[in-house]
N, C-alpha and C positions, 0 to 999 in steps of 0.2 A: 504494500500500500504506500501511495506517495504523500508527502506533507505538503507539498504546491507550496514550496521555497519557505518553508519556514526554519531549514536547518539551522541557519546561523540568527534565529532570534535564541539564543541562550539565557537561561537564569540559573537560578542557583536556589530551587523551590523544589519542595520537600510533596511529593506525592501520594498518597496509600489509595490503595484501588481494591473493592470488598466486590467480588461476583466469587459465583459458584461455577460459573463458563471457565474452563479454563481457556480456551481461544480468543472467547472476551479479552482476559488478565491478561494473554502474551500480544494481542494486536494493543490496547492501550499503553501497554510499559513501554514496549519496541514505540511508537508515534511519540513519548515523550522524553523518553529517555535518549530519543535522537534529537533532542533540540535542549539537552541539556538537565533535564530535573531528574532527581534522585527519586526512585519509585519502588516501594515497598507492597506486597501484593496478598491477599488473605482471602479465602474461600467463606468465611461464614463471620457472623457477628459479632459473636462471641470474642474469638480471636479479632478481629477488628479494633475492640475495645481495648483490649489490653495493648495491642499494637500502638495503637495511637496515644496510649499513654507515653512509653517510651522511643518511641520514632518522633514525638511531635511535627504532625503535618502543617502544611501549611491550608490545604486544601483534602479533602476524602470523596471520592468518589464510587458512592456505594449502587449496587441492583437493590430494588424494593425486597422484592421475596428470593429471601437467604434463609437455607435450613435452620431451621429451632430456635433464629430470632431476627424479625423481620425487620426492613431498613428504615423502618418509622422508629422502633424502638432504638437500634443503635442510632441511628441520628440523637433521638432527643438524650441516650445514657451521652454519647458523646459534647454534646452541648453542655451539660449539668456539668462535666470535669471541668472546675478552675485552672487547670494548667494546657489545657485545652480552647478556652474562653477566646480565642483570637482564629480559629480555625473553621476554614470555610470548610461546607459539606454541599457536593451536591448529585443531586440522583440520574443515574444513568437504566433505563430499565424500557423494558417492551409495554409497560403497564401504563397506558394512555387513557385511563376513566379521570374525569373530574374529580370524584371523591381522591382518588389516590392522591391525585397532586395538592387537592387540599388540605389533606391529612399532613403528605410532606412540609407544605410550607409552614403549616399550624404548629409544626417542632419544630424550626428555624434552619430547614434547608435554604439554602440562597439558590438553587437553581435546579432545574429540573427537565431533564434531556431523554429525549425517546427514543430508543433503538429503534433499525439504524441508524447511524449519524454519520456522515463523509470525516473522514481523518483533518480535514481541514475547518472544518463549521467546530468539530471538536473543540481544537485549537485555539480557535478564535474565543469561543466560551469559555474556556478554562483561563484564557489570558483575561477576558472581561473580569472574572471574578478576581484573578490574582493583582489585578491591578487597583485593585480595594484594599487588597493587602498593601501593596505599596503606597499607597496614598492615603492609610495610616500611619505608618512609619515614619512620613513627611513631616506629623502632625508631631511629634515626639519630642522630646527633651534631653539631652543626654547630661550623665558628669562623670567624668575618671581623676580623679588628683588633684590639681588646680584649675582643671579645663572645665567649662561648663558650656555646650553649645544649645541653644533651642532654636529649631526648623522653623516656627511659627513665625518667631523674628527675626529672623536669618541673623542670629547674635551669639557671638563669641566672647567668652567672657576666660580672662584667666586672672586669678586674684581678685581687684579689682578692677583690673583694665580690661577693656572693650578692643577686642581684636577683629579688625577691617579685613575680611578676607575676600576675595573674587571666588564665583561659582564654582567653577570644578574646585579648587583649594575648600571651600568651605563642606561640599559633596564627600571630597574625600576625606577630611576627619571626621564629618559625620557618619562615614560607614566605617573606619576602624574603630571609632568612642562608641558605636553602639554596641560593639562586643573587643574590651579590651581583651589583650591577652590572645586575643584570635590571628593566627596568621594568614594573614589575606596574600594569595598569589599574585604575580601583576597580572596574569589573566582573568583572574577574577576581579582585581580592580577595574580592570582595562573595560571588559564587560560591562560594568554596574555602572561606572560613570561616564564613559565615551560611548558606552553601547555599543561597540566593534569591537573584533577579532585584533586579538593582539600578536604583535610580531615581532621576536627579539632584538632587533636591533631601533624597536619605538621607545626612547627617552622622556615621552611624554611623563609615563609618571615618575619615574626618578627626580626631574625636574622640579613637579609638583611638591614633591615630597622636599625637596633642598627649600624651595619658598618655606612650607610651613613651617618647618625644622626655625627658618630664621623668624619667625614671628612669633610660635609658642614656645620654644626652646629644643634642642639639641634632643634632649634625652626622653622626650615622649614616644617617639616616633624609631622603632627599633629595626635595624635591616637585617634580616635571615636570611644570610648569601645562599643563592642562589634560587630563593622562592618567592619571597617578598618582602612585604612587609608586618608589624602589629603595632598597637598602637602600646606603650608602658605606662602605668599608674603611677609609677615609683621612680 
């Protein structure tokens, strides 16, 4: 099956996918796992639940009727987890009656998709929703050490001074501050904030990374020869 050029839209989005088909589970993982997201796969509910405890999805993508507990209930058990509390669900299934779809949304599915579907309408729904994720993220606040940035205001704060940063500069310590300690690849930056394929010999971020260095200080900003970067509290 073809993705109609979506290979090189890449993320770095966390998937679980709950049918009891298994040709369902291998044509969905293979369609996302070619454009980049990590895809975890489960036959029945039950497992579903406990999966998405420690996988944390970003998104779950269940069939309604799954043996011995059906996709209304793991939807709503999944919604009730607090550490779950941020994770889109939405239904992929042959089951096209009104009641079903109103039963789904009544437990807080955000979307509801009817087999078949073409690999690319897919696609495009799964990015509508995920881009809800991103545009929470936006809305967020960070702090690691002296650094405090908030999205909302596009403000930078270290100590008491107010740090003037330009877009991508400011994009990129907002995606290492939001998880210190994490080492981010340049491909992975290159991704998230140029939204292009990165090529070894692109000094884009390096660059970037020398600007902030000289505005918040030296020792935040740690380089991991040969991977990347993260950002240090300490």
């Amino acid at each position: 099956m073809t993705t109609n050029g979506f290979h090189d839209s890449k993320e770095t989005y966390r998937l679980l996918l709950v049918d009891d088909d298994e040709n369902v589970l291998d044509t969905l993982k293979s369609i996302f796992e070619n454009i980049g997201y990590t895809v975890m796969c489960c036959r029945n509910g039950k497992e579903a639940i406990e999966m998405a405890k420690t996988f944390q999805p970003h998104l779950v993508i269940l069939e309604l009727a799954l043996p011995g507990m059906d996709g209304i209930e793991v939807c709503h058990d999944i919604k009730s987890i607090p550490s779950l509390k941020k994770t889109f669900l939405a239904f992929y299934t042959s089951r096209s009656e009104d009641y079903s779809q109103i039963a789904a949304f009544s437990v807080g599915a955000d979307d509801y998709i009817i087999k078949p579907v073409r690999p690319n309408v897919m696609l495009m729904r799964v990015k509508a929703i995920l881009k809800r994720h991103r545009s929470q993220e936006m809305t967020r606040s960070f702090e690691a050490g002296a650094i405090r940035l908030n999205r909302e205001r596009y403000l930078v704060v270290k100590g008491n001074d107010e740090i003037i940063l330009p877009r991508k500069e400011f994009e990129l310590l907002a995606l290492m501050l939001a998880t210190p300690k994490k080492v981010f690849t340049r491909e992975e930056i290159y991704r998230e904030i140029w939204r292009g394929e990165y090529e070894n010999n692109n000094r884009t971020i390096d660059v970037h990374v020398q600007k902030l260095r000289e505005k918040i200080g030296e020792q935040y900003i740690k380089t991991v020869r040969g991977i990347g970067y993260c950002f240090e509290t300490n």
